[in-house]
C-alpha positions in Angstrom: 8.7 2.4 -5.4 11.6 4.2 -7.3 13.8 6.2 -6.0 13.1 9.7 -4.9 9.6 8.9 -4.8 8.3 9.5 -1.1 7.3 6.7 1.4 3.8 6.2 2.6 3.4 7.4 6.2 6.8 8.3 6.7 7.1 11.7 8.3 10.0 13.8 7.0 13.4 13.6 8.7 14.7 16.9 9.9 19.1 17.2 10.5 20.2 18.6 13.7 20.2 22.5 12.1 16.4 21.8 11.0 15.4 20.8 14.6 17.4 24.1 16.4 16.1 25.9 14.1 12.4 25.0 14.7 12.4 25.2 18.4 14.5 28.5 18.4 17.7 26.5 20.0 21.3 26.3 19.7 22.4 22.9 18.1 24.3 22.2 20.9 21.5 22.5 22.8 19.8 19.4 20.3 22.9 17.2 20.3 22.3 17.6 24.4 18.5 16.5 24.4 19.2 14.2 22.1 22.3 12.5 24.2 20.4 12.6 27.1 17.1 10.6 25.9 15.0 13.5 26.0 14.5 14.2 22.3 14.3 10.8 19.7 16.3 10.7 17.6 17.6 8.2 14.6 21.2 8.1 14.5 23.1 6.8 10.8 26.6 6.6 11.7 27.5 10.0 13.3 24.5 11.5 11.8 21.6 12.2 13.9 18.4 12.4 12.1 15.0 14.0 14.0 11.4 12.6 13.1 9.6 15.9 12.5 6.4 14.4 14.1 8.6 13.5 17.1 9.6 16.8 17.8 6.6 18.3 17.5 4.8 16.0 20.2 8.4 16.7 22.2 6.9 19.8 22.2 3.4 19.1 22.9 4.5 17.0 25.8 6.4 20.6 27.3 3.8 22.3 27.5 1.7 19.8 28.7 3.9 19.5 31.4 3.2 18.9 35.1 2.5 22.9 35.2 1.0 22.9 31.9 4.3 24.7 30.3 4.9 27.5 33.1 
Protein backbone atom coordinates (compact mmCIF):
# COMPACT_ATOMS: atom_id res chain seq x y z
CA UNK A 1 0.00 0.00 0.00
CA UNK A 2 1.48 3.48 -0.75
CA UNK A 3 0.51 6.38 0.44
CA UNK A 4 -2.73 8.08 -0.40
CA UNK A 5 -3.93 4.94 -1.63
CA UNK A 6 -7.24 4.06 0.33
CA UNK A 7 -7.51 1.14 2.92
CA UNK A 8 -9.71 -1.92 2.34
CA UNK A 9 -12.83 -1.80 4.49
CA UNK A 10 -12.02 1.26 6.15
CA UNK A 11 -14.97 3.65 6.18
CA UNK A 12 -14.12 7.28 5.70
CA UNK A 13 -13.40 9.46 8.77
CA UNK A 14 -15.53 12.54 9.05
CA UNK A 15 -13.96 15.80 11.50
CA UNK A 16 -16.27 17.24 13.96
CA UNK A 17 -17.74 20.02 11.15
CA UNK A 18 -18.46 16.98 8.76
CA UNK A 19 -20.55 15.12 11.44
CA UNK A 20 -22.71 18.63 12.52
CA UNK A 21 -22.99 19.15 9.37
CA UNK A 22 -24.61 15.76 8.47
CA UNK A 23 -27.09 15.52 11.26
CA UNK A 24 -28.04 19.28 10.92
CA UNK A 25 -26.29 20.05 14.48
CA UNK A 26 -24.21 22.55 16.07
CA UNK A 27 -20.63 21.33 16.73
CA UNK A 28 -20.95 21.94 20.14
CA UNK A 29 -23.65 19.83 20.12
CA UNK A 30 -20.99 16.80 18.60
CA UNK A 31 -18.21 17.57 20.97
CA UNK A 32 -21.20 16.97 23.74
CA UNK A 33 -22.34 13.47 22.35
CA UNK A 34 -19.13 12.66 21.78
CA UNK A 35 -17.90 13.59 25.59
CA UNK A 36 -20.74 11.94 26.89
CA UNK A 37 -20.24 8.31 25.18
CA UNK A 38 -23.19 8.77 23.09
CA UNK A 39 -21.56 9.24 19.70
CA UNK A 40 -18.03 7.05 18.90
CA UNK A 41 -15.65 8.69 18.33
CA UNK A 42 -11.60 8.26 17.64
CA UNK A 43 -9.76 10.80 19.28
CA UNK A 44 -5.74 11.75 17.76
CA UNK A 45 -4.54 14.05 20.27
CA UNK A 46 -7.18 16.89 20.59
CA UNK A 47 -8.63 15.83 17.33
CA UNK A 48 -11.80 13.96 17.36
CA UNK A 49 -12.35 11.96 14.35
CA UNK A 50 -16.12 10.28 13.56
CA UNK A 51 -16.42 6.84 11.70
CA UNK A 52 -19.02 7.83 8.99
CA UNK A 53 -20.57 4.35 9.28
CA UNK A 54 -20.79 4.96 13.01
CA UNK A 55 -22.84 7.84 12.81
CA UNK A 56 -25.01 6.73 10.46
CA UNK A 57 -26.14 3.55 12.65
CA UNK A 58 -26.03 6.42 15.68
CA UNK A 59 -28.70 7.44 13.74
CA UNK A 60 -30.37 4.29 12.86
CA UNK A 61 -30.32 3.45 16.51
CA UNK A 62 -32.57 7.01 17.15
CA UNK A 63 -35.05 6.28 15.33
CA UNK A 64 -35.25 2.96 16.27
CA UNK A 65 -35.60 4.02 19.56
CA UNK A 66 -37.93 2.74 22.34
CA UNK A 67 -40.73 4.96 20.46
CA UNK A 68 -39.46 4.17 17.13
CA UNK A 69 -37.98 8.01 16.77
CA UNK A 70 -41.16 10.00 18.12
Amino acid sequence: MSAGEPISGIDKMWKVSDVAKYLSMSESWVYKQAELGELPCIRFGAALRFSSRAVKAFVTALMRGPNGGR
